[in-house]
MARZA-85904 format. One line per 3 residues: number of its first residue (from 1); their letters; for each residue x, y negated, z negated of C-alpha. Coordinates in Angstrom, 3 decimals, decimal comma. Layout:
N
NUM) A) X:Y:Z ~ ...
//
This chain:
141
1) XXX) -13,450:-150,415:-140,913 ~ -10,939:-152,551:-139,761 ~ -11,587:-154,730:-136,450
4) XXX) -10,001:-153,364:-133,680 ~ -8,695:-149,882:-135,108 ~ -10,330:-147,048:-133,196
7) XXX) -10,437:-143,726:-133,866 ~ -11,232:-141,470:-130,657 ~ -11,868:-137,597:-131,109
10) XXX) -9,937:-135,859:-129,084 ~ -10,698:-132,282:-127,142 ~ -8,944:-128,963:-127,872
13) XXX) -9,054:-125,984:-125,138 ~ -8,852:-122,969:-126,243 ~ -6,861:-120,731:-123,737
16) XXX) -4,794:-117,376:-123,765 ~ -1,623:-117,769:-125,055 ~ -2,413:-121,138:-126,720
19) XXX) -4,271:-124,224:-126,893 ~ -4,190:-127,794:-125,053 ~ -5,357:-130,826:-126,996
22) XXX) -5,603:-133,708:-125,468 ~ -4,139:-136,926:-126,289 ~ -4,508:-140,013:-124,169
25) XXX) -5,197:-141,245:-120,616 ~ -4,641:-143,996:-118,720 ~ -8,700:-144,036:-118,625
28) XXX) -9,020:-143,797:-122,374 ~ -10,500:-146,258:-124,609 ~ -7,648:-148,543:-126,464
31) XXX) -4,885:-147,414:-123,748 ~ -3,555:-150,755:-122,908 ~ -0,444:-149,495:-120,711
34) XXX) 2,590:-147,292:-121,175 ~ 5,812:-148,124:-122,991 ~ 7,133:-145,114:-124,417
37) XXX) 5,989:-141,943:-125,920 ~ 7,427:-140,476:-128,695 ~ 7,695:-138,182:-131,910
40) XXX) 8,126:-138,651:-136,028 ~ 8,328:-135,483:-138,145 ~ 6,956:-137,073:-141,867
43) XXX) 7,438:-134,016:-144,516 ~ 4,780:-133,178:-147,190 ~ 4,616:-135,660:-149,399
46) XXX) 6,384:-138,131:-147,489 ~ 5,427:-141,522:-147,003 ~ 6,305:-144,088:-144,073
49) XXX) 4,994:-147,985:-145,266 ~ 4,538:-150,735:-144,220 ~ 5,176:-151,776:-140,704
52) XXX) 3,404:-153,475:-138,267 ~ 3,711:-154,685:-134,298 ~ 3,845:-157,569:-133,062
55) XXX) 2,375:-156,826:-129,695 ~ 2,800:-153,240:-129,691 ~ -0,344:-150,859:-129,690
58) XXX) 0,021:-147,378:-131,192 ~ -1,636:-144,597:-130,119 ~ -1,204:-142,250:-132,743
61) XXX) -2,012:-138,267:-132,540 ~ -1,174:-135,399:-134,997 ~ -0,741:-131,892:-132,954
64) XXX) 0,879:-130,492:-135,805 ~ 0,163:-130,607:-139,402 ~ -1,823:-133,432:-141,618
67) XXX) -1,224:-136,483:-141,512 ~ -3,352:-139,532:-143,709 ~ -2,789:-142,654:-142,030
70) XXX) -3,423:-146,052:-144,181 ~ -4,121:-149,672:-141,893 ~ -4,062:-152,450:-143,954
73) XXX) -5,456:-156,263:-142,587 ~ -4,418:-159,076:-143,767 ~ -5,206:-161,620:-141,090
76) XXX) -7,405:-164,665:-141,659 ~ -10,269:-163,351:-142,824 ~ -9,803:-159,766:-143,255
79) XXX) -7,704:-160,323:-145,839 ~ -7,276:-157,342:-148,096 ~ -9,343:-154,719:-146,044
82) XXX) -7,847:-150,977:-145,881 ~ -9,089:-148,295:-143,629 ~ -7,880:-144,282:-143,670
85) XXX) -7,825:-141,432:-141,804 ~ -6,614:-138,200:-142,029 ~ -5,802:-136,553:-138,664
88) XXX) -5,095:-132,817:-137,913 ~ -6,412:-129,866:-136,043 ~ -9,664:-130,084:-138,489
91) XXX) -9,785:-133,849:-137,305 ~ -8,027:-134,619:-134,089 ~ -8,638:-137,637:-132,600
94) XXX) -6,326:-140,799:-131,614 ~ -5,818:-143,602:-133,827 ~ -5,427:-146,486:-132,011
97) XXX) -3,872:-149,456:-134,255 ~ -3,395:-152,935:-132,366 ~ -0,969:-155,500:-133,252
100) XXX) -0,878:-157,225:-136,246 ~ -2,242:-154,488:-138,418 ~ -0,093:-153,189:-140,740
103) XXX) 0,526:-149,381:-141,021 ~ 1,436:-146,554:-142,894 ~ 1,496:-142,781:-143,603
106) XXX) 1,819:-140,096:-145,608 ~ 2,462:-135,990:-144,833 ~ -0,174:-133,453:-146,043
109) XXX) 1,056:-130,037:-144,653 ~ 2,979:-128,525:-146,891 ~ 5,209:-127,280:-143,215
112) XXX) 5,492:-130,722:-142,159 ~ 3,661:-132,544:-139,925 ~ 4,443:-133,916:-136,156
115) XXX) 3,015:-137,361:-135,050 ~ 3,207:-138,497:-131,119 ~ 3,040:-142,363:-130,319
118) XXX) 2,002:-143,750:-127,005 ~ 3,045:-147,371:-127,447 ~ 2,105:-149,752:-124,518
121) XXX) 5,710:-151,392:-124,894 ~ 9,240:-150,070:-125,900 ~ 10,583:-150,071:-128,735
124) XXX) 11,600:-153,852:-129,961 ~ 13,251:-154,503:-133,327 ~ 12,525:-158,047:-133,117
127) XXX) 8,748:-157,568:-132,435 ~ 8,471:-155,583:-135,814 ~ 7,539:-156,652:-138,982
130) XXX) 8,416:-154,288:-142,229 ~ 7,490:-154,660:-145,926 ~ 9,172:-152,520:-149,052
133) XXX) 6,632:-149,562:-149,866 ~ 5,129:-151,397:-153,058 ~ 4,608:-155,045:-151,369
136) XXX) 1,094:-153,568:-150,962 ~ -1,198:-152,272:-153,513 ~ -1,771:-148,953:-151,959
139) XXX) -2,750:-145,955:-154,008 ~ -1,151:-143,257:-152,238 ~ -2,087:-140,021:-154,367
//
């Protein structure tokens, strides 16, 4: 487990006509304020590597399709450690990744998958860092 990550199940009410799943509250664990929210399709098979905030803290859910998340730390030292989770309907829960964590992810639903961030900051292209897909020894499949 990587320092800092959390991973917070998540509730799903079942009501007529559909279901509500919760994602994240001002009260929840790991919400450190609101930024923006919003949404990445990833296809199956797909992967999305490496990035990771600055300052920005993602709070990542799945409401749609399968999603395997990878957090890689290489601060100080942590150097080196991984940690995964899968997240769907069979797992839902928020994956909260703090800053200077690097993170990617891959699609498992063969109809796509939808991810929702809640970021405590907007979006800043000078705040990210991003590294080429094979700058770390990751064994996807």
């Amino acid at each position: 487990m990587i320092e800092d990550v959390l991973i917070t199940s998540l509730d799903i009410i079942e009501t007529p006509g559909g279901s509500v799943m919760h994602a994240v509250k001002n009260t929840s664990v790991g919400f450190d304020g609101f930024g923006e929210a919003y949404f990445s399709n990833i296809d199956f098979g797909a992967i999305k590597a490496w990035k990771r905030h600055k300052l920005m803290t993602l709070n990542l859910v799945v409401p749609i399709g399968k999603v395997k998340f990878v957090m890689f730390d290489d601060r100080n030292d942590k150097k080196g450690t991984f940690q995964e989770i899968t997240v769907s309907e069979d797992n839902y829960c928020r994956v909260t990744v703090p800053p200077m964590i690097w993170m990617g992810f891959i699609g498992q639903s063969s109809n796509g998958s939808l991810i929702m961030n809640v970021a405590n900051l907007q979006h800043d292209q000078n705040e990210v860092d991003k590294l080429n897909l094979n700058q770390i020894k990751y064994k996807w499949s």
